[in-house]
C-alpha positions in Angstrom: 0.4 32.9 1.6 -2.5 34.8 2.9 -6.0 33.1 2.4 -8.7 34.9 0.3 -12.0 35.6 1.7 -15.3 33.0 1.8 -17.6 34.5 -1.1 -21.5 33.0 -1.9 -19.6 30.2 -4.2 -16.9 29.3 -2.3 -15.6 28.1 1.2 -12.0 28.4 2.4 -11.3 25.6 4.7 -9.7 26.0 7.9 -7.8 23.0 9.8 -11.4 22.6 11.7 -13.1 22.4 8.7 -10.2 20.7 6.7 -10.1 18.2 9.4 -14.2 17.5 9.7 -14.0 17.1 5.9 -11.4 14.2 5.8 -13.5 11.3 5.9 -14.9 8.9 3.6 -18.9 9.7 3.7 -18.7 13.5 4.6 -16.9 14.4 1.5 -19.3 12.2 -0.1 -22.0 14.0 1.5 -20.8 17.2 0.7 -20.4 16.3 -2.8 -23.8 14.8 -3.2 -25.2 17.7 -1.7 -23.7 20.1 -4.4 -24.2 17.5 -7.4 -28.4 16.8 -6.7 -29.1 20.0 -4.5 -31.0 20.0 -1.2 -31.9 16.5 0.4 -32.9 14.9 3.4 -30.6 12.5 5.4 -33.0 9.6 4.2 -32.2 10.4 0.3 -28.4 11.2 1.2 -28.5 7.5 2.9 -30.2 5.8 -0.4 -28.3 7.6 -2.8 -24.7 6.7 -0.7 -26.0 3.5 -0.2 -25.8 3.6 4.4 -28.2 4.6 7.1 -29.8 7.6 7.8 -28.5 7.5 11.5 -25.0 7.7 10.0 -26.2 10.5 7.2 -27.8 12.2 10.2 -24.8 12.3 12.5 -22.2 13.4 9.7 -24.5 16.5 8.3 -24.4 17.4 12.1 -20.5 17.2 11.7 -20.3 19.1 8.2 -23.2 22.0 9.8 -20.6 22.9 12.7 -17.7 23.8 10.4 -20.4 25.7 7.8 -19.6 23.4 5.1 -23.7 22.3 4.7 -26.6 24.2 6.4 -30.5 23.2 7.4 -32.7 24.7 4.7 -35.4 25.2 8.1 -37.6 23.1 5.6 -39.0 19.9 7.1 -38.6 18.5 10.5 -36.9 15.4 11.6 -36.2 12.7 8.9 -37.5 15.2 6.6 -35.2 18.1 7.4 -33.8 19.4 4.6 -29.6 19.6 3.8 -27.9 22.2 1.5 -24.6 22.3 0.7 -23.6 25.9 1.7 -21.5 26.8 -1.1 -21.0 25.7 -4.5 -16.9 25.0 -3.8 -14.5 24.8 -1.0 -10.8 25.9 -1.5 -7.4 25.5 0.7 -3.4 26.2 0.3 -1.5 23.2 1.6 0.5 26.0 3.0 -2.4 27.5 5.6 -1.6 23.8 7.1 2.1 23.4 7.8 3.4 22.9 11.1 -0.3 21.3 11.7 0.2 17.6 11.8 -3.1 16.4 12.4 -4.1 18.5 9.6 -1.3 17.8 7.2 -2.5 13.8 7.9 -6.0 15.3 7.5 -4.9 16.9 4.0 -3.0 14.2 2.9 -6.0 12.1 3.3 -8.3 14.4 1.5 -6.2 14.9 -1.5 -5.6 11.2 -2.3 -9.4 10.7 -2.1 -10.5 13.2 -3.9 -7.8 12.2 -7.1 -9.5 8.5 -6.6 -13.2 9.8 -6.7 -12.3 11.9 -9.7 -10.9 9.1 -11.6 -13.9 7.0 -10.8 -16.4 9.6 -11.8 -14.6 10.4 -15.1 -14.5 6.6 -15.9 -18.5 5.8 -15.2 -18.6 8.4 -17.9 -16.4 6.7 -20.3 -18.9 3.7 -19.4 -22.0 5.4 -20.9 -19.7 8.3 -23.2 -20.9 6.0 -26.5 -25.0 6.2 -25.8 -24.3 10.0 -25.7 -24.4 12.3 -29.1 -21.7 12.5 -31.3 -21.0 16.5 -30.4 -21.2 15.6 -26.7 -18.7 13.0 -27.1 -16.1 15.0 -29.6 -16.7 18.3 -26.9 -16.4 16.1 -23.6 -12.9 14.4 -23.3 -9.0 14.4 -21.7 -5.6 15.4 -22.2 -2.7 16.4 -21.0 0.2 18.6 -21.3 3.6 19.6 -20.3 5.0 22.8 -19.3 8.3 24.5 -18.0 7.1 26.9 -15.4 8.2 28.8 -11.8 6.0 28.6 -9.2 4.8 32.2 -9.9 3.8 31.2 -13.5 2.3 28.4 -12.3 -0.3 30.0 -10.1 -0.6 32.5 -13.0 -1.6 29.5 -14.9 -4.1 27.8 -12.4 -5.7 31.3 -11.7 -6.3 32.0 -15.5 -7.7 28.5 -15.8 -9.8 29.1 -13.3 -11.1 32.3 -14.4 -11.9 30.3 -17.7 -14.0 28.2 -15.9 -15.7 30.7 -13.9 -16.5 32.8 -17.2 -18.5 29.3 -18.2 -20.4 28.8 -14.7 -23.3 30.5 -15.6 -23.4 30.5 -19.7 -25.5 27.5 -20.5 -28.3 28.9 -17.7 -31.8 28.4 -19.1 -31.0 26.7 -22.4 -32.5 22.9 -22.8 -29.6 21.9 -24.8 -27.3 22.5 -22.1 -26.3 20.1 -19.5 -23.9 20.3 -16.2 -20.2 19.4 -16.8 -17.6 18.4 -14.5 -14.0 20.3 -14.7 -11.2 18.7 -13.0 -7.6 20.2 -12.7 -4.7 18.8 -11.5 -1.1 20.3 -11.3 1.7 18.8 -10.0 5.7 18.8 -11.1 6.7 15.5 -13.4 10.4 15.9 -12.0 9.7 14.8 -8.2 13.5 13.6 -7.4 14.2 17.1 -8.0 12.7 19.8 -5.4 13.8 23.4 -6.1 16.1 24.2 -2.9 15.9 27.0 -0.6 17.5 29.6 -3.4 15.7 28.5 -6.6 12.1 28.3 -5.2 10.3 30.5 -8.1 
């Protein structure tokens, strides 16, 4: 399946980048970067609880693969980080035959589904000091479906277009606040693959 095309919001990751990404304090970073905006490696080491050599060294690591960029504001410890896009995107498929970045992907997948889970459930630690309407509007669920592949990504695309309708809608209004979305897709059946003849 052919990759789409970077655009201002989103990255597509090659193995490079795919494999620069898989480790524990650059996805951090990354993430940090696009959650509280442009920052020096000194905040990015407070707020990620490390050093700034270590900050220092990884932004280095995320620059080279385009992932974050040097605002050109502020010199040395005062340099200021940007992520360069809001998102980052990938098809397990642009990877097979890769090993190292199959590992790499592997890696990346699991951590990301353990961060998630921890940042949904510091919210569920404070969701009762928040409004009533917050708390009735924010929430979980989950669903079943019979699908083929096909319908599936006809699914996760119209999801996603849903989401991307809503980017922008709360922009300038006090009352609005930033909200996390996270999907995840995956077959409930796992002893039974489709084989070669039944893939869609």
């Amino acid at each position: 399946m052919a990759a789409p095309s970077d655009s201002p919001t989103n990255i597509w990751l090659t193995p490079e980048s795919l494999r620069v990404l898989a480790h524990p304090l650059r996805s951090r970073l990354l993430g940090q970067l696009r959650i509280g905006g442009p920052a020096t490696a000194t905040q990015l080491a407070a707020a990620l609880s490390t050093n700034t050599g270590a900050t220092s060294y990884h932004l280095r690591k995320l620059e080279s693969v385009g992932l974050v960029e040097d605002t050109e504001e502020g010199e040395g410890k005062r340099r200021l980080w940007r992520a360069s896009t809001e998102a980052h995107s990938w098809y397990p498929s642009d990877f097979a035959g890769d090993e190292d970045s199959e590992t790499a992907l592997n890696w990346l997948s699991h951590d990301y589904a353990r961060h998630f889970g921890e940042q949904y459930d510091k919210w569920l630690g404070v969701s009762m000091t928040w409004p009533a309407d917050w708390q009735d509007a924010c929430g979980s669920s989950d669903s079943m479906v019979l699908v083929t592949s096909e319908q599936l990504r006809e699914m996760r695309d119209e999801i996603h277009e849903v989401v991307a309708r809503y980017r922008r809608v709360g922009q300038g209004n006090p009352r609005a606040r930033r909200i996390a979305t996270y999907t995840f897709l995956y077959p409930l059946d796992l002893d039974r693959p489709p084989t070669p003849d039944h893939r869609s």
